[in-house]
SENUTOR-154312 format. One record per residue (C-alpha): residue in three letters; chain; x, y, z; residue number from 1. Coordinates in pm, 1 decimal, always signed. Example, Ala and Ser with C-alpha at 12.3 -4.5 7.8 and 13.67 -1.06 7.14 Angstrom:
2
{atom ALA, A, {+1230.0, -450.0, +780.0}, 1}
{atom SER, A, {+1367.0, -106.0, +714.0}, 2}
This chain:
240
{atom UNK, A, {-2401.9, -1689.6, +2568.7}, 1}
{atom UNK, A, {-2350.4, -1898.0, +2906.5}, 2}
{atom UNK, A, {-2358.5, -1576.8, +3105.8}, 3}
{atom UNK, A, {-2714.4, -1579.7, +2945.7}, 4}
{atom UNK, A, {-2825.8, -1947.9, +2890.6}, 5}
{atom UNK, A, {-2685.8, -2048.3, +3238.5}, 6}
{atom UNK, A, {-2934.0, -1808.6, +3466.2}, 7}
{atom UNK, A, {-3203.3, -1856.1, +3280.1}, 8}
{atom UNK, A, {-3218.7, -2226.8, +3273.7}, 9}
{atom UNK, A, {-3174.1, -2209.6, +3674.9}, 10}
{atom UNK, A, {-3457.5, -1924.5, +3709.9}, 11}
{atom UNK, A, {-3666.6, -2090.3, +3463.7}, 12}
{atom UNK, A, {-3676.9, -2414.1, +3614.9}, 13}
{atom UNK, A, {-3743.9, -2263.0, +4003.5}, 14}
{atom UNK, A, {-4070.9, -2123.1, +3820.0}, 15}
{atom UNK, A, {-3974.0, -1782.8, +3763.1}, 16}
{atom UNK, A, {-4018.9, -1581.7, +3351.6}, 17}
{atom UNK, A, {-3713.8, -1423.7, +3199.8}, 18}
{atom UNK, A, {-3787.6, -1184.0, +3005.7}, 19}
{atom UNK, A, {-3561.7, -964.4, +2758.9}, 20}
{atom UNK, A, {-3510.0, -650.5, +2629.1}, 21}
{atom UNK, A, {-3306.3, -496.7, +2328.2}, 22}
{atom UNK, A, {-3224.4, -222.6, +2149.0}, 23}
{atom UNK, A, {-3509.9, -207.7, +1907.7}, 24}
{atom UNK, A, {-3852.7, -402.0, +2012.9}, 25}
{atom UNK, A, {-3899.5, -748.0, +1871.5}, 26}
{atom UNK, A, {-3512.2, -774.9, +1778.7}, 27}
{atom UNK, A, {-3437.6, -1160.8, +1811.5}, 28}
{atom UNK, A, {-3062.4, -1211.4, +2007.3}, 29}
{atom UNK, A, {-2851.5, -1496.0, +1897.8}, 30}
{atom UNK, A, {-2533.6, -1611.7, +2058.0}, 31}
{atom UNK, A, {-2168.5, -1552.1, +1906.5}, 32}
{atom UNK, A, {-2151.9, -1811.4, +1636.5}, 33}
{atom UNK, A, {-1755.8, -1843.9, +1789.0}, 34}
{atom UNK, A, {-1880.8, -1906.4, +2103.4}, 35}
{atom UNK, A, {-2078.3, -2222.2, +1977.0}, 36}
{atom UNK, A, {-1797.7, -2373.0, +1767.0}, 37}
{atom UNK, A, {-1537.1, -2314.4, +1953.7}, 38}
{atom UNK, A, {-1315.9, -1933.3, +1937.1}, 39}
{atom UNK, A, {-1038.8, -2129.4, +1789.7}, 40}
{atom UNK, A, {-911.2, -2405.9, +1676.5}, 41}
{atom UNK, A, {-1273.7, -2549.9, +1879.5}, 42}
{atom UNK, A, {-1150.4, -2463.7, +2215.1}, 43}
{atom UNK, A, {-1195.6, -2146.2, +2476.7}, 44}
{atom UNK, A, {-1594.8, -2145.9, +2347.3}, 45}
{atom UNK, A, {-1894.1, -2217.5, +2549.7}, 46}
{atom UNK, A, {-1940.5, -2577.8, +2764.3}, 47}
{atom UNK, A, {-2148.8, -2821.3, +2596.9}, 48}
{atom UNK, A, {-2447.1, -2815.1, +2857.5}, 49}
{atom UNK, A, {-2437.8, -2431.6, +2805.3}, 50}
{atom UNK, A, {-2504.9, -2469.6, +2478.2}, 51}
{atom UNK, A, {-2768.7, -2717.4, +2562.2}, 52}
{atom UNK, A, {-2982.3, -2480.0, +2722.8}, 53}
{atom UNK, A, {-2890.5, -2224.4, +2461.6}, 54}
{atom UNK, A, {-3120.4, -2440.5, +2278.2}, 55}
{atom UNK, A, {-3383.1, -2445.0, +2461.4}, 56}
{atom UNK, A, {-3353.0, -2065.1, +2526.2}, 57}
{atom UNK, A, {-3410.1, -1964.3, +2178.8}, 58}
{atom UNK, A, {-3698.5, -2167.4, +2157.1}, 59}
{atom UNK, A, {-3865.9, -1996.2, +2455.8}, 60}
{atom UNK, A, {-4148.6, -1715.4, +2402.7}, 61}
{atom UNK, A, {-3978.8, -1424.8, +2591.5}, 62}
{atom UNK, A, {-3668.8, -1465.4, +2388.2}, 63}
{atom UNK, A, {-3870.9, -1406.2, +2070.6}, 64}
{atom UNK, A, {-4085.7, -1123.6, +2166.9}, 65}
{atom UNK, A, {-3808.4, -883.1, +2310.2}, 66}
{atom UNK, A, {-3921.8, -515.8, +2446.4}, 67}
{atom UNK, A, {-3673.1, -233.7, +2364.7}, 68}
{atom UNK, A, {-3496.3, -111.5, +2611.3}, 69}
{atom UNK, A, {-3648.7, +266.4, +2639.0}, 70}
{atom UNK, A, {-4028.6, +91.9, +2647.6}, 71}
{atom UNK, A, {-3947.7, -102.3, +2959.6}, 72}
{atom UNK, A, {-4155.4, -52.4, +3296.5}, 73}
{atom UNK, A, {-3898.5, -109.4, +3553.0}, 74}
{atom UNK, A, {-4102.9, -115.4, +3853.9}, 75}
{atom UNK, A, {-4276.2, -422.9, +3723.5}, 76}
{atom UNK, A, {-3981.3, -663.5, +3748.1}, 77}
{atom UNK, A, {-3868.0, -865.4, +4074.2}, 78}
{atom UNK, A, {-3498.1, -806.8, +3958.7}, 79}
{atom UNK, A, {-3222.1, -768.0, +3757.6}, 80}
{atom UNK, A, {-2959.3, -952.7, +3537.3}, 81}
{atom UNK, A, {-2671.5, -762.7, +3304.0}, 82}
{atom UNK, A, {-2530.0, -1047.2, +3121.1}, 83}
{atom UNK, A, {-2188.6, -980.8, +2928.7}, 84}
{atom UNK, A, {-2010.5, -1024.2, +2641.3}, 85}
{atom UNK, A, {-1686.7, -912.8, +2442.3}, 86}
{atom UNK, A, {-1611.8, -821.8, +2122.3}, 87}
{atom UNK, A, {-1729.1, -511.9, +1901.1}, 88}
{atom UNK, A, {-2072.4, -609.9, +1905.3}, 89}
{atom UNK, A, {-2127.2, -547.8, +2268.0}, 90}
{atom UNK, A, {-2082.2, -219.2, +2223.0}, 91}
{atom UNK, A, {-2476.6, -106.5, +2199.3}, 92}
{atom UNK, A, {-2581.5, -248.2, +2510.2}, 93}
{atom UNK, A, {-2274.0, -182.7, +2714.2}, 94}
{atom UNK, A, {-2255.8, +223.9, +2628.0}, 95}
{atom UNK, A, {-2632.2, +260.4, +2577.0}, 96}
{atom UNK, A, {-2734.5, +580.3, +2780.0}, 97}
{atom UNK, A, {-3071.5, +525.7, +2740.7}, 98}
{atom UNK, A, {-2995.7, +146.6, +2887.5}, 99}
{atom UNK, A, {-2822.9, +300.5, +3147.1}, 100}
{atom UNK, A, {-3080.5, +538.8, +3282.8}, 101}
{atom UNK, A, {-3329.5, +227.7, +3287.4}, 102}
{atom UNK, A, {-3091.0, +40.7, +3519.7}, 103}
{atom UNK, A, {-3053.5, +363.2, +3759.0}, 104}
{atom UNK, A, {-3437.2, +360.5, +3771.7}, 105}
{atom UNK, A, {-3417.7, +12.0, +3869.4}, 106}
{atom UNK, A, {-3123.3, +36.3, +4067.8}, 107}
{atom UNK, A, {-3268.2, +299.8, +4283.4}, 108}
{atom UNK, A, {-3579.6, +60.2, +4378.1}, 109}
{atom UNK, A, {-3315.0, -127.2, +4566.8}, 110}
{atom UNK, A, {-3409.1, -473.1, +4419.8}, 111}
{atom UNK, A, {-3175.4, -731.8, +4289.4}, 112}
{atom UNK, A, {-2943.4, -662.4, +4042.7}, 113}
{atom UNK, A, {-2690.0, -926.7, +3932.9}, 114}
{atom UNK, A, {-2387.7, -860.9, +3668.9}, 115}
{atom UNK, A, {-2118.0, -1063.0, +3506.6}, 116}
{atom UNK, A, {-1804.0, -985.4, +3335.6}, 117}
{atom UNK, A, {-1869.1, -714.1, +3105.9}, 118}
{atom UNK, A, {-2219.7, -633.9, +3221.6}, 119}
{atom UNK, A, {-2043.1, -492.5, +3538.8}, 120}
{atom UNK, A, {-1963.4, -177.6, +3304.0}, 121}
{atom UNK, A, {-2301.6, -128.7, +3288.0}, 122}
{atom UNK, A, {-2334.2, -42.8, +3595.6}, 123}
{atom UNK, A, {-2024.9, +147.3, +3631.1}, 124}
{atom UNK, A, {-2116.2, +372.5, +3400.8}, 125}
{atom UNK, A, {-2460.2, +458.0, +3466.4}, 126}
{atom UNK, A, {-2551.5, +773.0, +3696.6}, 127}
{atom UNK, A, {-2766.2, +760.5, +4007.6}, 128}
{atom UNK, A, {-2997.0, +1041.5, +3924.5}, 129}
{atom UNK, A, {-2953.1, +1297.0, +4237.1}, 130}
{atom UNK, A, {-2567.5, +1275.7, +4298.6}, 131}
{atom UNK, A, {-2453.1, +1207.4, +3899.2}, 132}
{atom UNK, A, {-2220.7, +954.6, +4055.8}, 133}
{atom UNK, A, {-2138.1, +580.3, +3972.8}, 134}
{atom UNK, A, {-2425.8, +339.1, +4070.6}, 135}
{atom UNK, A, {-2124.0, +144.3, +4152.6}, 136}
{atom UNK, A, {-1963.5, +391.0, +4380.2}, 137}
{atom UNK, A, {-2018.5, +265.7, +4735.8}, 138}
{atom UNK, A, {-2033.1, -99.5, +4588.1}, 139}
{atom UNK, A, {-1776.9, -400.0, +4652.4}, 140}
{atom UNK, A, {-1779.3, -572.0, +4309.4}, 141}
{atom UNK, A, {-1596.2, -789.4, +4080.3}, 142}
{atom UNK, A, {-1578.0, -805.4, +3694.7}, 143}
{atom UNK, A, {-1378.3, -942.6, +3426.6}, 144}
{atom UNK, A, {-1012.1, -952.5, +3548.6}, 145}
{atom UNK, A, {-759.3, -783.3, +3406.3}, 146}
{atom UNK, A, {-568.8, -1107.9, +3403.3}, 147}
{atom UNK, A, {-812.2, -1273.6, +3216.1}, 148}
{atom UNK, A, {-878.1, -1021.4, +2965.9}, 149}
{atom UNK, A, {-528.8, -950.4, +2862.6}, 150}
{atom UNK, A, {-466.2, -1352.9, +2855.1}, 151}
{atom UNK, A, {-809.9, -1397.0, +2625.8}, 152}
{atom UNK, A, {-639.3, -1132.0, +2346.1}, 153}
{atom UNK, A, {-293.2, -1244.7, +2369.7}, 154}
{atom UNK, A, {-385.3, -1581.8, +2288.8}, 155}
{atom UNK, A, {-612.6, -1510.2, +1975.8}, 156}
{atom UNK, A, {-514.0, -1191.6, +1839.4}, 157}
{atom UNK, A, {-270.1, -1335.5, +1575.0}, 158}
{atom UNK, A, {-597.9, -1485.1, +1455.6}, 159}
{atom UNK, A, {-868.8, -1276.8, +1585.8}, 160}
{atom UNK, A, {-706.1, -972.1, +1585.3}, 161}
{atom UNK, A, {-894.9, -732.4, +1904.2}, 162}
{atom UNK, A, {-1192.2, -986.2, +1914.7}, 163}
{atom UNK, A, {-1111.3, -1007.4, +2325.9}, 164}
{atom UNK, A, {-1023.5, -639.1, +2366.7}, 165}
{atom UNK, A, {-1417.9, -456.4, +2342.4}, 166}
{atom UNK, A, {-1265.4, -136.0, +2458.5}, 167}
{atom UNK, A, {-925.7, +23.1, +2498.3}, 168}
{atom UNK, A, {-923.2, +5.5, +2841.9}, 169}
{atom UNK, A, {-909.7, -275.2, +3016.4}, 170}
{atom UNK, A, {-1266.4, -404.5, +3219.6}, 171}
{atom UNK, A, {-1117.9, -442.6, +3549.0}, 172}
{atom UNK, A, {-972.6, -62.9, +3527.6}, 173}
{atom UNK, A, {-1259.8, +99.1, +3397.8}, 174}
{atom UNK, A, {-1502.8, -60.6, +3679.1}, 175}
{atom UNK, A, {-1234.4, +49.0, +3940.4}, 176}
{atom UNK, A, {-1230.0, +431.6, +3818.0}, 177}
{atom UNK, A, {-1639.3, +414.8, +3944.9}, 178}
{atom UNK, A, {-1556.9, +276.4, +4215.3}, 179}
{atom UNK, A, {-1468.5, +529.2, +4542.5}, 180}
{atom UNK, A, {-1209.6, +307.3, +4700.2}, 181}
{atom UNK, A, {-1085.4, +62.5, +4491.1}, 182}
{atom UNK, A, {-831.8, -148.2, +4691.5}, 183}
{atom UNK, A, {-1123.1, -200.8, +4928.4}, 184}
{atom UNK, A, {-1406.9, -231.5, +4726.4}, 185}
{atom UNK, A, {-1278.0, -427.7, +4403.2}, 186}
{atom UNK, A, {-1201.9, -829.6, +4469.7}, 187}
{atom UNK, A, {-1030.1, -1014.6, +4193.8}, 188}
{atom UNK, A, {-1099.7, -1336.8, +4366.5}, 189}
{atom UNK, A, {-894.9, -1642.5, +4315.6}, 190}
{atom UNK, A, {-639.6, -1641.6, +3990.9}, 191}
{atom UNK, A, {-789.6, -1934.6, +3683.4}, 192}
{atom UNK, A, {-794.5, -1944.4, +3330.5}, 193}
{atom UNK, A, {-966.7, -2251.5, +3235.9}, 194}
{atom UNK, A, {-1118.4, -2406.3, +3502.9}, 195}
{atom UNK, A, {-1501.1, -2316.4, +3549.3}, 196}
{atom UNK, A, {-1756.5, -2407.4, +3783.6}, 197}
{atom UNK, A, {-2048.2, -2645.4, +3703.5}, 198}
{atom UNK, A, {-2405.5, -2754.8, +3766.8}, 199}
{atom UNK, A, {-2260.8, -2949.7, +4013.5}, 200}
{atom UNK, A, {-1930.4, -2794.3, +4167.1}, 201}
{atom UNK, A, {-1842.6, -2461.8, +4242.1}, 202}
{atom UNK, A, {-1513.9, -2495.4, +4370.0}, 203}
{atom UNK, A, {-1376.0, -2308.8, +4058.5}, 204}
{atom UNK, A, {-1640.8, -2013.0, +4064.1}, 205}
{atom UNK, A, {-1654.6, -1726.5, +4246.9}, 206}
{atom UNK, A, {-1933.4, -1424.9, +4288.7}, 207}
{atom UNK, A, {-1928.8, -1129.0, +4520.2}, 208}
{atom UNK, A, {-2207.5, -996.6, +4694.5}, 209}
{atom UNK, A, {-2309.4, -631.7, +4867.2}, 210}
{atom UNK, A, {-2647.1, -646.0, +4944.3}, 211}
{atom UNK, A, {-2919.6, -688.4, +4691.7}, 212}
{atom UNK, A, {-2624.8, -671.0, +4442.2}, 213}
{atom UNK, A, {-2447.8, -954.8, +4301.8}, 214}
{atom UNK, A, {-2116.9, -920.1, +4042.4}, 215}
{atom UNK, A, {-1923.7, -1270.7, +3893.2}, 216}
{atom UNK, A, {-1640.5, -1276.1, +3634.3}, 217}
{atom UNK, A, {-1677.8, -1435.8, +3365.0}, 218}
{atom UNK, A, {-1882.5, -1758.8, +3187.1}, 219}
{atom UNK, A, {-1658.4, -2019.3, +3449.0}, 220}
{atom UNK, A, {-1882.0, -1849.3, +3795.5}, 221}
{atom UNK, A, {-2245.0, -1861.5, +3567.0}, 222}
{atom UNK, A, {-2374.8, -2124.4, +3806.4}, 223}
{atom UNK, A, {-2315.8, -1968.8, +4091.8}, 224}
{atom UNK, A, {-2397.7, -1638.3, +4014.6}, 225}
{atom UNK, A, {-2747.3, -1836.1, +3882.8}, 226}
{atom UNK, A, {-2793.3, -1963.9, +4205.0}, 227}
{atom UNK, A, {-2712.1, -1677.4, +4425.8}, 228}
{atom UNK, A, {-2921.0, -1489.9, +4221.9}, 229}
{atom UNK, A, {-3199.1, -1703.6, +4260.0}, 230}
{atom UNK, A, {-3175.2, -1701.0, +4624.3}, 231}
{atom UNK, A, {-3170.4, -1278.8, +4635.0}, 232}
{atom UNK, A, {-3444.8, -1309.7, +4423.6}, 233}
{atom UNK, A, {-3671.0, -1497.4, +4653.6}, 234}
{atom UNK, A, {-3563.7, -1372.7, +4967.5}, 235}
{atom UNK, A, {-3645.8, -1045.3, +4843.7}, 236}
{atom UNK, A, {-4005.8, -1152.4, +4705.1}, 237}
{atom UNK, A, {-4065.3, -1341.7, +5046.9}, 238}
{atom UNK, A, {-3983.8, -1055.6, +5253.0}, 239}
{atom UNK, A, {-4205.3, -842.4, +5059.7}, 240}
């Protein structure tokens, strides 16, 4: 939910339109109730100001009138965002092949393309078209830490059971299998478990960038992975 709210309250307000695609055309998104109330016991969900402009997200046009993924004209957007997410649910947009052939369209039109946590897979497992290799390949990139991942499920699953585990591997490995040199090309960046950046500080967040592309961790770096995006984004349309 942050990794969504977050970027588009910072792009929305610099005067750029968000708009969103889903599975099936028209298909309304909504945020993981747990992620509102609090995963357990009220804690480890989203910040309240996330969950401010969560509410003024799902009021907004573009969020109601979704196109599906497979209808989408990729050459008409300025960029690119691949939100994340855990859980079962995620599972249709993170293995969609039909998604994933959309972002290698995109990807190839070397515009800019951010990704957090989970949405990193996306990338990781689509193809570019001519060498059937990882769009991620020659990329530096970060992701959802292992770390992180294995101290989400630990944590919950006497109560959630594999709610933090999406997949049976782990994020971090999967993203550094696509990757061609991993010890050089994967950063980690700086060990936390609670403490996130804000609208105001980012001394907690961290984002890498290669290029046009842009990869952050998890809802904690959503503000400054907003932000950097934003500036990609209109350094890109100024050059143009």
């Amino acid at each position: 939910m942050t990794e969504v709210a977050v970027p588009w309250k910072v792009l929305t307000d610099a005067g750029h339109r968000v708009d969103f695609a889903t599975k099936r055309p028209g298909t309304r998104p909504s945020a993981d109730p747990r992620l509102l109330s609090g995963v357990l016991f009220g804690r480890l969900g989203a910040a309240d100001e996330a969950k401010h402009h969560y509410e003024e997200l799902i009021c907004s046009h573009e969020f109601n009138n979704t196109a599906g993924w497979d209808e989408v004209d990729v050459t008409s957007f300025d960029g690119l965002l691949l939100p994340g997410g855990h859980a079962s649910g995620m599972r249709q947009y993170l293995g969609s092949a039909v998604l994933q052939r959309q972002v290698a369209r995109f990807w190839a039109l070397n515009r800019p393309v951010g990704a957090i946590c989970h949405g990193v897979l996306v990338l990781a497992r689509a193809q570019d078209e001519n060498t059937s290799r990882s769009l991620l390949a020659d990329s530096r990139t970060t992701c959802l830490p292992k770390y992180m991942e294995r101290a989400a499920y630990w944590t919950t699953a006497w109560r959630l059971g594999r709610y933090y585990r999406t997949y049976p591997a782990y994020v971090e490995d999967e993203v550094r299998g696509a990757l061609t040199d991993s010890s050089a090309q994967f950063e980690r960046g700086p060990r936390v478990l609670t403490q996130r950046g804000t609208a105001e500080d980012d001394t907690h967040a961290f984002v890498v960038e290669d290029g046009r592309y842009l990869s952050a961790r998890w809802p904690g770096d959503a503000y400054l992975f907003a932000r950097r995006y934003l500036a990609h984004l209109e350094s890109s349309s100024s050059a143009c």
